[in-house]
VEXPAZA-10032 format. One line per field, with one value per residue (C-alpha): z, y, x; residue number from 1; residue in one letter. Coordinates in steps of 0.5 Angstrom, whole numbers, m for minus. Layout:
N
Z	(Z; ...)
Y	(Y; ...)
X	(X; ...)
vexkol	(NUM; ...)
rofi	(A; ...)
END
This chain:
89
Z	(67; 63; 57; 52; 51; 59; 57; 51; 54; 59; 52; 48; 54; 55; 47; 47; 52; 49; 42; 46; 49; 43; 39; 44; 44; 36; 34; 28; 29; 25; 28; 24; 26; 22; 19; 24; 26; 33; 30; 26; 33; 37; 32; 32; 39; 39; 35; 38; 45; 43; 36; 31; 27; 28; 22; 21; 17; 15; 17; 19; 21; 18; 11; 9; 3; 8; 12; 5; 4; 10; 9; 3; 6; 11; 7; 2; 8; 12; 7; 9; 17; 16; 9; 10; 10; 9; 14; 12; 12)
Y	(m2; m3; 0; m5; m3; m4; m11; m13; m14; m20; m22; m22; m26; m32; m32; m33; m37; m42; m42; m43; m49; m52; m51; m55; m61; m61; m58; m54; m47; m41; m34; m29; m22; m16; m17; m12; m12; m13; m20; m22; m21; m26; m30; m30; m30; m36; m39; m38; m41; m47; m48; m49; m45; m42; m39; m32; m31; m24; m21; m15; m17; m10; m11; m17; m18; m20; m24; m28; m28; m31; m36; m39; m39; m43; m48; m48; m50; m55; m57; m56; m58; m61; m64; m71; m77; m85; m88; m92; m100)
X	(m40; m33; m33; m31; m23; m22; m25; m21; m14; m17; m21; m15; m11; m15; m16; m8; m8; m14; m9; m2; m6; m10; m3; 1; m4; m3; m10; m9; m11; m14; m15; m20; m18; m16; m10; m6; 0; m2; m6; 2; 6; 0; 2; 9; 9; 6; 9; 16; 13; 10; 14; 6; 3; m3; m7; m9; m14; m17; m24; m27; m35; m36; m35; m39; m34; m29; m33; m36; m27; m25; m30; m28; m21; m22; m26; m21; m16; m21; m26; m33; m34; m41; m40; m42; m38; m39; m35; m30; m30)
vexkol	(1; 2; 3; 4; 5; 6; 7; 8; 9; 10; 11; 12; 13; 14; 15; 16; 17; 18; 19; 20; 21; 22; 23; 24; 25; 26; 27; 28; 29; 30; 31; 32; 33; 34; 35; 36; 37; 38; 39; 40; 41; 42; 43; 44; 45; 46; 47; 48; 49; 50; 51; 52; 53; 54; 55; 56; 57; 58; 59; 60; 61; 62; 63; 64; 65; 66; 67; 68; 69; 70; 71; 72; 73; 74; 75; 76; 77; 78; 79; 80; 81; 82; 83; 84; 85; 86; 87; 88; 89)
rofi	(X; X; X; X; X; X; X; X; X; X; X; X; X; X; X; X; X; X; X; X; X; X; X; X; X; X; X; X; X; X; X; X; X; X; X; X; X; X; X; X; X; X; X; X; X; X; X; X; X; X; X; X; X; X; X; X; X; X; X; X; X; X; X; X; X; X; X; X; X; X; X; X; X; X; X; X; X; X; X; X; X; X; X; X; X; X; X; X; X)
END
């Protein structure tokens, strides 16, 4: 069995391939990781190859605080994805 640091590379190489995707067909994308300078470099790298931004957005799942304020500043960000909305006419 692999351990999970010897998975994490590939891991991170298809979450950075699926945002650089995602960022050149015009989706807005926000990233929830910690605040790292390895999360920064991503970033910038993406943002340099497909000239958009994507989001970070600060978390550590081991402290519920963080998870409870990365949670409102997404929603502040996006508005709440399961708000109801009237179709408009």
């Amino acid at each position: 069995m692999q351990s999970a640091s010897r998975r994490t590379p590939c891991s991170l190489r298809i979450l950075t391939k699926s945002v650089q995707e995602l960022l050149i067909k015009g989706a807005k994308v926000y990233i929830a990781a910690r605040q790292s300078q390895k999360s920064e470099d991503a970033i910038a790298r993406l943002q340099k190859e497909t000239g958009k931004e994507a989001y970070l957005i600060p978390i550590n799942l081991s402290e519920l605080r963080t998870v409870r304020e990365a949670a409102e500043v997404f929603l502040r960000s996006v508005g709440h994805p399961f708000a109801l909305r009237s179709p408009s006419h």
